[in-house]
Backbone bond lengths (Angstrom), bond angles and torsions (degrees), N, CA, C in turn:
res aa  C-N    CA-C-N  psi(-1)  N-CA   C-N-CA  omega(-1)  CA-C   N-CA-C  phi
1 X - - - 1.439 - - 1.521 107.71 -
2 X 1.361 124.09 128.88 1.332 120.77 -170.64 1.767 96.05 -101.82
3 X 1.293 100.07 -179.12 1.528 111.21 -154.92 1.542 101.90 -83.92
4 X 1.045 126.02 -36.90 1.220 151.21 154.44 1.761 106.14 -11.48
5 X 1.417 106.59 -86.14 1.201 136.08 175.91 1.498 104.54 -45.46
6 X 1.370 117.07 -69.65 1.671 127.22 -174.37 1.643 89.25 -48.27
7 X 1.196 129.90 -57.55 1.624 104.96 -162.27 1.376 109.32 -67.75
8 X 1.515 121.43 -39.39 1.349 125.48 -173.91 1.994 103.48 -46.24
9 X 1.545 108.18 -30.10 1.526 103.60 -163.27 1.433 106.47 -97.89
10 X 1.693 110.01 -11.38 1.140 134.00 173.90 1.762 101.53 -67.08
11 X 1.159 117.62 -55.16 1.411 122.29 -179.39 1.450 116.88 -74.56
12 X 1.210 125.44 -18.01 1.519 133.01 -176.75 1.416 100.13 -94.33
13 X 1.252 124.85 -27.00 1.533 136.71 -173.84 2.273 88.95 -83.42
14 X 0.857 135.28 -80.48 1.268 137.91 155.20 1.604 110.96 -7.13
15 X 0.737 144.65 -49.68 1.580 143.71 -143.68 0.946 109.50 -65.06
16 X 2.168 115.44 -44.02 0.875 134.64 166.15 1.725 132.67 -37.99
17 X 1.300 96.64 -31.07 1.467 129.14 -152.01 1.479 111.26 -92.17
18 X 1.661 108.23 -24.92 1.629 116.82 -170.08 1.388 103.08 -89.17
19 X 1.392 90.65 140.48 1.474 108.80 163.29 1.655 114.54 -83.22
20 X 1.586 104.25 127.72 1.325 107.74 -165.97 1.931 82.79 -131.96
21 X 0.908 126.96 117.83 1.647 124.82 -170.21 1.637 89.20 -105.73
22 X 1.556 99.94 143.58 1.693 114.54 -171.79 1.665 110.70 -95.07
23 X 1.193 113.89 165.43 1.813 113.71 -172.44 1.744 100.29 -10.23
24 X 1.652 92.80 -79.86 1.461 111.92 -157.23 1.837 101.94 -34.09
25 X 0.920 125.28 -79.12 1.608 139.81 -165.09 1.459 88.06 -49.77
26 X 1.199 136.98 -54.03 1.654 123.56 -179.54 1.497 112.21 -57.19
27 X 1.019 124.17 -59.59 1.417 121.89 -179.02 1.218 115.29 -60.48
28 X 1.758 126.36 -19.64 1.534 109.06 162.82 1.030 111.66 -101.89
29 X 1.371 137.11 15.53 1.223 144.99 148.48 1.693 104.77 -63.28
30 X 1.201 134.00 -54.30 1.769 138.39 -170.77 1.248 93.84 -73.92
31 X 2.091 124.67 -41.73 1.338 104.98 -151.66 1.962 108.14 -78.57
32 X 1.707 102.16 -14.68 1.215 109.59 168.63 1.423 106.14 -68.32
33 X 1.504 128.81 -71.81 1.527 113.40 -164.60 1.397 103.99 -50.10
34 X 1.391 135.44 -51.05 1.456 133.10 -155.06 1.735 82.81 -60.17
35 X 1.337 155.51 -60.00 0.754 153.45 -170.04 1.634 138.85 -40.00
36 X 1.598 95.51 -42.83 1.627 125.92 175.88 1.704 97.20 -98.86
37 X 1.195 123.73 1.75 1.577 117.82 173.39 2.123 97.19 -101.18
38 X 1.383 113.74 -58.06 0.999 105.53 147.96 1.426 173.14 -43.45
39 X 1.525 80.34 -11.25 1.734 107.61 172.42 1.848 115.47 -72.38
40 X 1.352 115.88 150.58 1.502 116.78 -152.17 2.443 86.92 -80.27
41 X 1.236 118.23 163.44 1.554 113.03 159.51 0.823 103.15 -65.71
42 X 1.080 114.47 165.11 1.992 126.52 -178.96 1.654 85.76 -95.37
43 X 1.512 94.66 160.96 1.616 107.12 173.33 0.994 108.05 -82.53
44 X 2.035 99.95 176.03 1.486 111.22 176.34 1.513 121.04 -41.61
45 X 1.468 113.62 -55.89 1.290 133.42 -174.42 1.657 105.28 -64.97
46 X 1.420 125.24 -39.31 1.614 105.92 171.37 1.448 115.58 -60.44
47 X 1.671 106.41 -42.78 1.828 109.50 -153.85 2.039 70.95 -68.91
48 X 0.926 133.61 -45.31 1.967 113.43 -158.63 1.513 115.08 -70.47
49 X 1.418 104.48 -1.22 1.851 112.77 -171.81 1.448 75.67 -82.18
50 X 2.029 103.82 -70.82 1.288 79.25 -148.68 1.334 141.08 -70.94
51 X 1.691 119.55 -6.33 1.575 118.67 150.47 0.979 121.07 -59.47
52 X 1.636 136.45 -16.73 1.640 126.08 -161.61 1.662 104.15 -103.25
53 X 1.020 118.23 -31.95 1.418 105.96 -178.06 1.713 100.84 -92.23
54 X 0.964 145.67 -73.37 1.698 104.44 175.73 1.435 125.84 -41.04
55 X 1.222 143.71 8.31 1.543 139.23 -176.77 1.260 80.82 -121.33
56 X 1.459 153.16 -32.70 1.341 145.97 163.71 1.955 100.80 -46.52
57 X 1.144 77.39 -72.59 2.098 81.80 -160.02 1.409 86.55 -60.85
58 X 1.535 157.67 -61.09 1.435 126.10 -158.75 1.546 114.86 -62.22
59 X 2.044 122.29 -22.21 1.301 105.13 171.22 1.136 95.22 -75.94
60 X 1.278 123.44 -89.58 1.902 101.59 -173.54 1.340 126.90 29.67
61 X 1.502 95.75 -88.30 1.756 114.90 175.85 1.342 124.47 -63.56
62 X 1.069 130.37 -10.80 1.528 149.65 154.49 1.505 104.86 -70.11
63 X 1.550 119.81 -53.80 1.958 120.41 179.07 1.369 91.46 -76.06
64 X 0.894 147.12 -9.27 1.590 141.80 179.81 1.793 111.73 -86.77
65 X 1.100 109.68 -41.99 1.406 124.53 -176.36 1.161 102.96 -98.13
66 X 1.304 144.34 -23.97 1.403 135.81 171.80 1.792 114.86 -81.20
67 X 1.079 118.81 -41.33 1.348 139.38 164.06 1.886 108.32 -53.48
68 X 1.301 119.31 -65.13 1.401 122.10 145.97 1.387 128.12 -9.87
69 X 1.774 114.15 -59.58 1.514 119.48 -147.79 2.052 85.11 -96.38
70 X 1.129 120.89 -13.60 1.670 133.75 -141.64 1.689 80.14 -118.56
71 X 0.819 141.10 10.90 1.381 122.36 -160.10 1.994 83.19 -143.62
72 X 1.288 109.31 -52.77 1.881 119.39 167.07 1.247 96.60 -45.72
73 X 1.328 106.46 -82.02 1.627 118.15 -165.47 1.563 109.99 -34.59
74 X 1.443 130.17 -48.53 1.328 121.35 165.25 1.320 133.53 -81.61
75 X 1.459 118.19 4.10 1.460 119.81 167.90 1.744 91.61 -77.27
76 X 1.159 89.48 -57.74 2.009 97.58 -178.22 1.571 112.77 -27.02
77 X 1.448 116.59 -63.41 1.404 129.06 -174.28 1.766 100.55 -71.56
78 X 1.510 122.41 -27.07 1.760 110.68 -173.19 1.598 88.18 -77.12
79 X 1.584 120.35 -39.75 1.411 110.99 -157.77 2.073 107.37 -55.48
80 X 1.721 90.72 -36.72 1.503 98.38 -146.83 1.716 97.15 -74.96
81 X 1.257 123.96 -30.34 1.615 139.17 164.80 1.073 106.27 -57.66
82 X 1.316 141.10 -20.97 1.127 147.85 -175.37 1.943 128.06 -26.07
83 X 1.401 146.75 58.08 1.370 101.84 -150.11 1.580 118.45 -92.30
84 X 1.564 106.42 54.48 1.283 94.44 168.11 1.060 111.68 -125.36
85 X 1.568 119.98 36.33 1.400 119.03 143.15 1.758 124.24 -90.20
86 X 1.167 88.37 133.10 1.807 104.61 -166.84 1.522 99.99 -63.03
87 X 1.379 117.60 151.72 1.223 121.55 -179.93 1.891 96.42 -136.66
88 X 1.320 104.71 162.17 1.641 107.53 175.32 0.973 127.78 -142.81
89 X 1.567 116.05 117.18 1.483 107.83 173.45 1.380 146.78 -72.20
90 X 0.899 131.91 135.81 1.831 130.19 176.02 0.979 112.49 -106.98
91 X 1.553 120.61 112.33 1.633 114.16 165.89 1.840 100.24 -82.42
92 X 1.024 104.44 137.25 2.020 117.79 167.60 1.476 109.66 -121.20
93 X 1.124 137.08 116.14 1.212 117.90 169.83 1.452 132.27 43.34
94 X 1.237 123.58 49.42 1.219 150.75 117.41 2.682 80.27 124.29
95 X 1.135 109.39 22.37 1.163 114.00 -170.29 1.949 114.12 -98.97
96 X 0.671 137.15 145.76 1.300 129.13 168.94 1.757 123.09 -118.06
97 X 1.313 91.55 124.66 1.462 92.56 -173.61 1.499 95.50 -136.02
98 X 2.090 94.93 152.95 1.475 95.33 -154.10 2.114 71.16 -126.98
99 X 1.203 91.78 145.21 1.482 119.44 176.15 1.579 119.77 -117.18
100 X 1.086 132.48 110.40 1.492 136.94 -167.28 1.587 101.78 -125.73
101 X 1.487 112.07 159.04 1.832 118.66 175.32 1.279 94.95 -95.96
């Protein structure tokens, strides 16, 4: 079978497959764009909502998660300063070794 052929059956096999949308679905397909072409710009105050409140909630969630990791990080360092974890010594042969958890 040459390559030729395989696409030709490749494309006849396809035909089936396309979307071909009838009157109805075309015309609310135009009556939507004619619609969103016709629509007024949004104002100053919409186009600034809609950049300011997502750039609101991602800092937010950035002071939320930074405050989080800063707040760990120093339990971590009070825990590890800590001195009421017991430590133990071993004398071995005249050596001293200190053992801590």
């Amino acid at each position: 079978m040459s390559d030729e052929r395989f696409f030709e059956r490749l494309r006849g096999d396809a035909r089936t497959l396309r979307y071909e949308p009838d009157d109805m679905s075309a015309s609310r397909v135009a009556a939507r764009v004619r619609s969103r072409i016709a629509a007024t710009p949004p104002t100053v105050a919409q186009l600034l909502a809609a950049w300011a409140r997502p750039l609101a909630v991602s800092l937010a969630a950035l002071a939320l998660a930074a405050t989080i990791s800063l707040t760990w990080i120093d339990r971590q360092d009070t825990l590890a300063a800590s001195p009421t974890i017991d430590s133990v010594t071993v004398s071995m042969d005249g050596e001293l070794y200190s053992v801590s958890e």
